[in-house]
Structures are given as C-alpha cells and as structure tokens.
MMTF fields as JSON, N, C-alpha, C and O atoms, coordinates in Angstrom:
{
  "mmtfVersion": "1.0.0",
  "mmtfProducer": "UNKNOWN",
  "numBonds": 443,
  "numAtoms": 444,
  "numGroups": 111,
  "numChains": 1,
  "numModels": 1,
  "chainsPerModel": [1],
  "groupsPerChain": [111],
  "chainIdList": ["A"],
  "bondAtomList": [4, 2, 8, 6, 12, 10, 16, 14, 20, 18, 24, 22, 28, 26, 32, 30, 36, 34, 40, 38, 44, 42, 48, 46, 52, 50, 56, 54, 60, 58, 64, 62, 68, 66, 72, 70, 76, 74, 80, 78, 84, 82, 88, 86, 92, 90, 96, 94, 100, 98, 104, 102, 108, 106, 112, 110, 116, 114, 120, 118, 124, 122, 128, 126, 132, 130, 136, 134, 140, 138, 144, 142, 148, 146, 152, 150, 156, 154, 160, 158, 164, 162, 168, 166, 172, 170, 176, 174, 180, 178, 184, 182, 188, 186, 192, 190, 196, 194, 200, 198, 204, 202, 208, 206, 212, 210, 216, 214, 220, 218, 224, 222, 228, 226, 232, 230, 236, 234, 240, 238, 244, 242, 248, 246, 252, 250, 256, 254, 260, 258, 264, 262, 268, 266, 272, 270, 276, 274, 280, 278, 284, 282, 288, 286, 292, 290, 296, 294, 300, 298, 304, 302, 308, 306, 312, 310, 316, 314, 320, 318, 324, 322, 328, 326, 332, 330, 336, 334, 340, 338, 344, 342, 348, 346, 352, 350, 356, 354, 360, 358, 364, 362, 368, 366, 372, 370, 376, 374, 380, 378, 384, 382, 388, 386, 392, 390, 396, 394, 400, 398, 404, 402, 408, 406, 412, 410, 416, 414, 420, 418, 424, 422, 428, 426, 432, 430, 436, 434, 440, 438],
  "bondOrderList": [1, 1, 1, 1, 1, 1, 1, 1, 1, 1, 1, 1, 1, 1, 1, 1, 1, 1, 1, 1, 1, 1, 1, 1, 1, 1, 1, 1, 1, 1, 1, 1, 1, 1, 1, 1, 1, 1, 1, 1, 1, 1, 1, 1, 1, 1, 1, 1, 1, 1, 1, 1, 1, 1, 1, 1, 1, 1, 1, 1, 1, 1, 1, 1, 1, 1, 1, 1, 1, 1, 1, 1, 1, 1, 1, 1, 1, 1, 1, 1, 1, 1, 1, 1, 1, 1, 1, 1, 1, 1, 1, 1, 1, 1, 1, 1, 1, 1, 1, 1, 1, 1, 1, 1, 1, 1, 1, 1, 1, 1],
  "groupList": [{"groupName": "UNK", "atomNameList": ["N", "CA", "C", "O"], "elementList": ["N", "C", "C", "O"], "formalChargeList": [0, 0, 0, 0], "bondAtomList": [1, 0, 2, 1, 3, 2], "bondOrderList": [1, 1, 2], "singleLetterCode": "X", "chemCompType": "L-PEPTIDE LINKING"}],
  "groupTypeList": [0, 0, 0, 0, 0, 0, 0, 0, 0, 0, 0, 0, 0, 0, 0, 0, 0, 0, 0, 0, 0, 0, 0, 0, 0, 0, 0, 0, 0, 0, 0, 0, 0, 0, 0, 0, 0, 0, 0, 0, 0, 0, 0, 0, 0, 0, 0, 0, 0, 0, 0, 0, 0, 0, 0, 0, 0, 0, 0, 0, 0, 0, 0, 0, 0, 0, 0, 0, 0, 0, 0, 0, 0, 0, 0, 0, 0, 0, 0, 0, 0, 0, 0, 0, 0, 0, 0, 0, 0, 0, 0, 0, 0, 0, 0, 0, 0, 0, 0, 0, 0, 0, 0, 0, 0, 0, 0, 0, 0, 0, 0],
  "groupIdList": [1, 2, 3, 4, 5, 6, 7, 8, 9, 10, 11, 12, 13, 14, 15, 16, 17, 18, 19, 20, 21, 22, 23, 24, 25, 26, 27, 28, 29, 30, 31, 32, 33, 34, 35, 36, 37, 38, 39, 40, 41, 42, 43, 44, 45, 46, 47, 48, 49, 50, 51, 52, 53, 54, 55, 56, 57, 58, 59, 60, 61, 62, 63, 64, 65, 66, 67, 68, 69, 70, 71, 72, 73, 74, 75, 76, 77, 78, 79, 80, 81, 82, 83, 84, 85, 86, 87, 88, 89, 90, 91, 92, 93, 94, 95, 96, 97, 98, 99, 100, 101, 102, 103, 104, 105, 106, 107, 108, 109, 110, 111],
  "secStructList": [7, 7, 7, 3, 3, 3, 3, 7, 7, 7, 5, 7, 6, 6, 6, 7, 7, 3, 3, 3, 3, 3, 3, 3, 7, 1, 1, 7, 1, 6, 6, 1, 7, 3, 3, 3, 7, 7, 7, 7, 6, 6, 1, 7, 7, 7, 7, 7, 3, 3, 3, 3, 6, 6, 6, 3, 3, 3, 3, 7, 6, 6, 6, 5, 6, 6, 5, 7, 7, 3, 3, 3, 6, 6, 6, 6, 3, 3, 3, 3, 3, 3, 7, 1, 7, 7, 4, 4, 4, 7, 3, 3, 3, 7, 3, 3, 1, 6, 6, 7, 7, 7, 7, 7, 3, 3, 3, 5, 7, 7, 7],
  "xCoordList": [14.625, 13.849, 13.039, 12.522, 13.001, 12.45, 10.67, 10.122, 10.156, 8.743, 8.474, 9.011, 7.386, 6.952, 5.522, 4.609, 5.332, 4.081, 3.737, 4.395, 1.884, 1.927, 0.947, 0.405, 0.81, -0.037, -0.623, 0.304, -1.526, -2.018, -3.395, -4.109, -3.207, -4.684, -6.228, -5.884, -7.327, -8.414, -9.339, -9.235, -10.269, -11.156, -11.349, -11.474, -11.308, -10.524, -10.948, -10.155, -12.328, -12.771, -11.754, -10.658, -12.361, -11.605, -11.23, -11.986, -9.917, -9.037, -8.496, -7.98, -8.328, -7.7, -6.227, -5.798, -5.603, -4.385, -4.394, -4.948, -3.64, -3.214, -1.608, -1.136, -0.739, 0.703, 0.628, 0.231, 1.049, 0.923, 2.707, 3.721, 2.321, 4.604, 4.372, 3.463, 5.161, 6.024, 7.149, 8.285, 6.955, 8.289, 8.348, 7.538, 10.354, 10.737, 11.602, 12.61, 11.264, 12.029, 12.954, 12.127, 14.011, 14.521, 15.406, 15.875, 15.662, 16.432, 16.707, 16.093, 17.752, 17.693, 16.973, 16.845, 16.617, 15.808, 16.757, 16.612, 17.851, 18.868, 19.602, 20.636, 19.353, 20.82, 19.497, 19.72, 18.346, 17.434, 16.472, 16.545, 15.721, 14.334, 13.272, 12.728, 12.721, 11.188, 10.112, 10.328, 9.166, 7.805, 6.554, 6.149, 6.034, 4.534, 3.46, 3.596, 2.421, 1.503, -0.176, -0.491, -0.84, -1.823, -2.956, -2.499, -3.968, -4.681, -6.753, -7.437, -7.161, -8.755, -9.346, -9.14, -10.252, -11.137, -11.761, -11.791, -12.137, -11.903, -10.495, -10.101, -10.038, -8.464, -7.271, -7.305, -6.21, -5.015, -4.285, -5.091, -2.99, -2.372, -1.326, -0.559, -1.171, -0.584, 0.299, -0.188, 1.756, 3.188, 2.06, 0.918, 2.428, 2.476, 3.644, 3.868, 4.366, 6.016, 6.979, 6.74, 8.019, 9.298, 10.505, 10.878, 11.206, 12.291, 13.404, 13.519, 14.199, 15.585, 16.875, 16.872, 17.645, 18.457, 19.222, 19.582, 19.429, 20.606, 19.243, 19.524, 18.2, 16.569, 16.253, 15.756, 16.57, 15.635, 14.874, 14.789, 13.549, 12.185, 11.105, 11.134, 10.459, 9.5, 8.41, 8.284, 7.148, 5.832, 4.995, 5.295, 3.936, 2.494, 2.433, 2.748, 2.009, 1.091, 0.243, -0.025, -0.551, -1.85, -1.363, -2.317, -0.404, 0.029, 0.745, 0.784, 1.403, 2.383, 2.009, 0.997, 2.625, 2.506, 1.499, 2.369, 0.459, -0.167, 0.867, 1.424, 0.912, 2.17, 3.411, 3.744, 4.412, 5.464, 6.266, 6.546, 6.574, 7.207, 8.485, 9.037, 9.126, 10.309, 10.678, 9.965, 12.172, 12.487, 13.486, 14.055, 13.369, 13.868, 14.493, 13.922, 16.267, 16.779, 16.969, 17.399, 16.753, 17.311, 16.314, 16.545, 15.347, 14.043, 13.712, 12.615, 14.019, 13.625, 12.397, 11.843, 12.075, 10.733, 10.886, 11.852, 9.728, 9.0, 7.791, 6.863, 7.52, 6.348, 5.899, 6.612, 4.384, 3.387, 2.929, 2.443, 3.158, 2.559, 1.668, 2.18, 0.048, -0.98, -1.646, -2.06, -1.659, -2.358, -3.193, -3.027, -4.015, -5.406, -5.799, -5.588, -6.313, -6.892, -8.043, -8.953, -8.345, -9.357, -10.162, -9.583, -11.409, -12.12, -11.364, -11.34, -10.929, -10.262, -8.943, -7.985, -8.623, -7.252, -7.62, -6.701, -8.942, -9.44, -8.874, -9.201, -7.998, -7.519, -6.903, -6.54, -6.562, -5.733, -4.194, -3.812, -3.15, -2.223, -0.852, -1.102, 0.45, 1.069, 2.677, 3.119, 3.182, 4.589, 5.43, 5.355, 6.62, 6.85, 8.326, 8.713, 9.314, 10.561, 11.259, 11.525, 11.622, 12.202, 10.962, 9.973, 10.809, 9.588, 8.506, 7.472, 8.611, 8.121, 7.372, 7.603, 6.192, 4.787, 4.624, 5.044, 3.911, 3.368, 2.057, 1.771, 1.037, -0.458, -1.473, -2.65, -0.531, -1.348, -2.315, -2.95, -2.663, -3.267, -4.397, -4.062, -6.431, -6.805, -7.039, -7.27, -7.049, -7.297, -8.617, -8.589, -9.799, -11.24, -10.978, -10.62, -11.236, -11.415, -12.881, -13.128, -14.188, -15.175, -16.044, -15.751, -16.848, -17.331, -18.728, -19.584],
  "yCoordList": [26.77, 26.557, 25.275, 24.876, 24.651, 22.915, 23.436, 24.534, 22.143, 22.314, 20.425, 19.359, 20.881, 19.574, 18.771, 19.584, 18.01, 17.704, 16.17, 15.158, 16.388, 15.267, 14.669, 15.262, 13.273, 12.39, 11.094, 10.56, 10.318, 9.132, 8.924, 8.022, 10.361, 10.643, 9.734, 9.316, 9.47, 9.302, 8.849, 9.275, 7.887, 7.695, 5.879, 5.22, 5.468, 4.535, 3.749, 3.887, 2.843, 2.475, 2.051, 1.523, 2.404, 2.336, 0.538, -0.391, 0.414, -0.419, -0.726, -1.843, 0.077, 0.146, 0.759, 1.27, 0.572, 1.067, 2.172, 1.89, 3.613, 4.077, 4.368, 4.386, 4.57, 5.045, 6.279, 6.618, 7.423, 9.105, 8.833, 8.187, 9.599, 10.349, 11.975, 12.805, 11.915, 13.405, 13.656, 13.754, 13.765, 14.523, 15.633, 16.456, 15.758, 17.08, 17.245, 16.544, 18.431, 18.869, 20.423, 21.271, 20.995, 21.868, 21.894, 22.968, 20.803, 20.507, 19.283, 18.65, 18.69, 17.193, 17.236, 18.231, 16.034, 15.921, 15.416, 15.609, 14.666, 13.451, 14.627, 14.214, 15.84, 15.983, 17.141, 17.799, 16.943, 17.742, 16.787, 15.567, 17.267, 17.113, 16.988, 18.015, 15.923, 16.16, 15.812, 15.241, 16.159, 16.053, 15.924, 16.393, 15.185, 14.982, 15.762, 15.618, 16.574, 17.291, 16.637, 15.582, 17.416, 16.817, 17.951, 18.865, 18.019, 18.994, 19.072, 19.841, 18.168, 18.022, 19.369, 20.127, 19.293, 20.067, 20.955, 20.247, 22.162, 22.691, 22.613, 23.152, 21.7, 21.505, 22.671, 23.276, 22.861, 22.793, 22.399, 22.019, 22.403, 21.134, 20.71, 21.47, 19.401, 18.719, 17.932, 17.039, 17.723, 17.242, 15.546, 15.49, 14.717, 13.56, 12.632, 12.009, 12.641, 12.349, 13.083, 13.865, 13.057, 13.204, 12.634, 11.713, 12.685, 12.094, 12.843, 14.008, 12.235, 13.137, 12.149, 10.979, 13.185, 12.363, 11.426, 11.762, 10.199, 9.216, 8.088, 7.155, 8.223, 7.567, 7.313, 6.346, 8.086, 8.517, 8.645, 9.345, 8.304, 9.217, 9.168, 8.302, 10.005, 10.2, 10.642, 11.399, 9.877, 9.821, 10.605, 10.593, 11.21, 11.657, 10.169, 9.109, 10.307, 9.266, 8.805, 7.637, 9.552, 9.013, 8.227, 7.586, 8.002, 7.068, 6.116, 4.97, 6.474, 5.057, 3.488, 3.036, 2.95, 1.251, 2.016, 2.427, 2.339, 2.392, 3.199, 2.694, 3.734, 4.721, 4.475, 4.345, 4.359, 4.079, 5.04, 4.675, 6.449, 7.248, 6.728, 6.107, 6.932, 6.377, 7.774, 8.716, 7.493, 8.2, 7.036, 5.997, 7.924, 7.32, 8.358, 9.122, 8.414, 9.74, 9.576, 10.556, 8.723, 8.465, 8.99, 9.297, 8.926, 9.383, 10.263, 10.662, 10.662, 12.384, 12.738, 13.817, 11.27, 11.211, 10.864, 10.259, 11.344, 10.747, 10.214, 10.659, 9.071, 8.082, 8.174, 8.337, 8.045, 8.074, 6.706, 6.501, 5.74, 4.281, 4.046, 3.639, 4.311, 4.658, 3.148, 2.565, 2.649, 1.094, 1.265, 2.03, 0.512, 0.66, 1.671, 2.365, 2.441, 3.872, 4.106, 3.506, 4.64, 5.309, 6.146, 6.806, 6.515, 7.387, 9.364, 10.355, 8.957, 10.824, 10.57, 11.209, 9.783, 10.04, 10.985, 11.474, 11.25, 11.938, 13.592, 14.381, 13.585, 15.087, 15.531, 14.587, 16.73, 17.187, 16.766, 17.18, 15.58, 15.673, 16.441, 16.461, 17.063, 17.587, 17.169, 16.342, 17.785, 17.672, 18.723, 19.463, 18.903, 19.682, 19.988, 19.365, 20.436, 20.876, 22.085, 22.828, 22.472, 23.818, 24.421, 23.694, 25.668, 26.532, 26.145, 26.812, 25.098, 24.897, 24.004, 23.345, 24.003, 23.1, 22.756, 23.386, 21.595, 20.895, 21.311, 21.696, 21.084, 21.937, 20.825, 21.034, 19.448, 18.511, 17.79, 18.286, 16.42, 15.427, 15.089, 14.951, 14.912, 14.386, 13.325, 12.607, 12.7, 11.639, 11.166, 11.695, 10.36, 10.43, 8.865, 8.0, 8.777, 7.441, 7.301, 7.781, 6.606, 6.548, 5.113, 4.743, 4.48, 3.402, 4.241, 3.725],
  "zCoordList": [-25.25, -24.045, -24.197, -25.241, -22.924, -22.956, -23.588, -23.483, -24.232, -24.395, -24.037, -24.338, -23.282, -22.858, -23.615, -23.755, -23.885, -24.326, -23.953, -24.194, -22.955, -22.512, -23.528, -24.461, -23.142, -23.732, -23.391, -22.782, -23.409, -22.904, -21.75, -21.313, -21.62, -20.572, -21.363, -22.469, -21.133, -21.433, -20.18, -19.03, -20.659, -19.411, -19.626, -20.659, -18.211, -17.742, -16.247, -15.315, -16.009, -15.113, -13.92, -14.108, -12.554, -11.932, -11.573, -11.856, -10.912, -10.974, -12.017, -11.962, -13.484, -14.713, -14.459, -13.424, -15.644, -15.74, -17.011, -18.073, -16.757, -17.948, -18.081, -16.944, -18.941, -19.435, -19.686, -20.8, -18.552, -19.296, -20.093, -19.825, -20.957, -21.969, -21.372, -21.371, -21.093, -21.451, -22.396, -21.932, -23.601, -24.354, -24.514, -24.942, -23.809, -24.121, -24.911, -24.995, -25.776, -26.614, -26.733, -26.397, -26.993, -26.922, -25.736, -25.359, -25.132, -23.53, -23.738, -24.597, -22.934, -22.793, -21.209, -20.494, -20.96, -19.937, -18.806, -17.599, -19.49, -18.415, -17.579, -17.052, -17.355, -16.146, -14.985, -13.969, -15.69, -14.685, -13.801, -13.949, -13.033, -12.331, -12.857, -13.263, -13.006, -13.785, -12.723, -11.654, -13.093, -12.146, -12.821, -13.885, -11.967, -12.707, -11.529, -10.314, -12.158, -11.373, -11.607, -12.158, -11.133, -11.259, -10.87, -10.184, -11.104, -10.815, -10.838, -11.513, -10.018, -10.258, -9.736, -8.789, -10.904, -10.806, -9.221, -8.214, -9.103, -7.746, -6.765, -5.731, -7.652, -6.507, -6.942, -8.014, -5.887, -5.991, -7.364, -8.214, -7.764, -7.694, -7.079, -6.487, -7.154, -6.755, -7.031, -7.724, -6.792, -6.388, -6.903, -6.447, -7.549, -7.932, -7.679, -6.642, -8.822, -8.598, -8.981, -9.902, -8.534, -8.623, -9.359, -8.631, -10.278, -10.999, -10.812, -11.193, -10.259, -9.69, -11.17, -11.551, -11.521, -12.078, -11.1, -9.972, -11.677, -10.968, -10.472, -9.72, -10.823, -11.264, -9.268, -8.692, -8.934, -7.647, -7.796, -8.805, -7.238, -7.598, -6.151, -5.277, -6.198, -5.114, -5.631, -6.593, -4.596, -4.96, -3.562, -2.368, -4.227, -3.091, -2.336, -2.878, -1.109, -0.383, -0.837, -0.557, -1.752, -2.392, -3.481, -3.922, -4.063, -5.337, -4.696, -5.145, -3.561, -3.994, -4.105, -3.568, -4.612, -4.714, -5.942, -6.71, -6.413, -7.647, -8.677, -9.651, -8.5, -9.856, -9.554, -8.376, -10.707, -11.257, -12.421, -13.562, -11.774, -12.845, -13.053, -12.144, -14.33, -15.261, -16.073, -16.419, -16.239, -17.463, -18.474, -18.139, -20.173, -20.897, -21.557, -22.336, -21.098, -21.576, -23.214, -23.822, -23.728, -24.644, -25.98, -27.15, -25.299, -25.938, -25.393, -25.784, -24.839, -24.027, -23.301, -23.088, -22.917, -22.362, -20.953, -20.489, -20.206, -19.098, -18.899, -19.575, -17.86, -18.074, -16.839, -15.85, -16.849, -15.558, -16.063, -17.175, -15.055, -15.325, -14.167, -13.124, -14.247, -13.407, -13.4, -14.401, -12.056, -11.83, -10.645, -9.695, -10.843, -9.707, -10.095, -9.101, -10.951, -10.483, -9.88, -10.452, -9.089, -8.611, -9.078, -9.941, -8.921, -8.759, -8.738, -9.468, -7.508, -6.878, -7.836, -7.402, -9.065, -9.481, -10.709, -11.366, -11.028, -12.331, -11.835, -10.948, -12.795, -13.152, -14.191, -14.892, -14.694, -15.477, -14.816, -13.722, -15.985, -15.39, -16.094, -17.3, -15.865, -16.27, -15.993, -15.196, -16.663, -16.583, -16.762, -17.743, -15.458, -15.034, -15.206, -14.217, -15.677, -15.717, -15.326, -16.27, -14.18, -13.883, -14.044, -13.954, -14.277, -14.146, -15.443, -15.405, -16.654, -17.807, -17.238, -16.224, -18.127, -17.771, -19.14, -20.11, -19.128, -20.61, -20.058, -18.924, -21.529, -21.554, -20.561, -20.269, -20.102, -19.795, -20.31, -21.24, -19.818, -20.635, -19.465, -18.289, -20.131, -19.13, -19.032, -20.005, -17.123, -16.826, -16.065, -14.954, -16.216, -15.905, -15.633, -16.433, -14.406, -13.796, -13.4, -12.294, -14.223, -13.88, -14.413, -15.55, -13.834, -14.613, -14.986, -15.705]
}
C-alpha cells in the first residue's frame, strides 16, 4: 500500500517562494492521480492541484499562475512549486493518492 510523505513546508514572507515533495513509496506514482490538498486552520480542505497521468494538471482558482505542480516518476515524487505566496496560503499542506494521505507539511506565510 502507497505511503506518502510530504516535505518542504516552513514559514516564508509573503511574495516568497516555497518547493513542497511528495514521496511515494510502496506504489509507483506514474500510472495514477495525485493531488495536493491543503487545509487552514478553522477551514475545510481543499482541492489545490491536480496531476493526472499523461502530465495534465489542474489547479484551485486561488493558485493559478502562482503554483506549479510537477511529477517526477522516476523518483516517485510529486512537487508543489509555491510563488507569490500570500498571507491566506498558510496551511497544513498534503498529498493525496486514491484514498491515501501523507501526514502533511506546514506552510506559514507571514512577515
């Protein structure tokens, strides 16, 4: 069974950039769906992006033109490449495979 584990979250004034990873292990990642979630405090969560195999991908309204998800099948990873950040982008973010969740990494956009 896939295990995900994210990494690269910290805190990060706004209009900064951070790089989230997702590596999975116990699955290959190249013939599925991956997703990145997201989840602030009092909130929901929330649909971020999308990675469709065949490198389709789809983003929230609230990211696009700032985020840039990627995969690297080769490394069994997925990448959240976060530019401009904002303020409202501070959350717990995660990664998502079929019903498997990674424990998530946080992200604090604050000066």
């Amino acid at each position: 069974q896939v295990q995900l584990l994210e990494s690269g979250g910290g805190l990060v004034q706004p209009g900064g950039s951070l790089r989230l990873s997702c590596v999975a292990s116990g699955s290959s990642i190249s013939l599925y769906t991956m997703a990145w979630y997201r989840q602030a405090p009092g909130k929901q969560r929330e649909l971020v992006a999308v990675l469709i195999p065949g490198d389709n991908t789809n983003y929230a309204d609230s990211v696009k033109g700032r985020f840039t998800a990627s995969r690297d099948n080769a490394k069994n990873t997925v990448y959240l490449q976060m530019n401009g950040l904002k303020p409202e982008d501070t959350a717990i973010y995660y990664c998502k495979q079929g019903t498997r969740w990674g424990q998530g990494t946080q992200v604090t956009v604050s000066s």
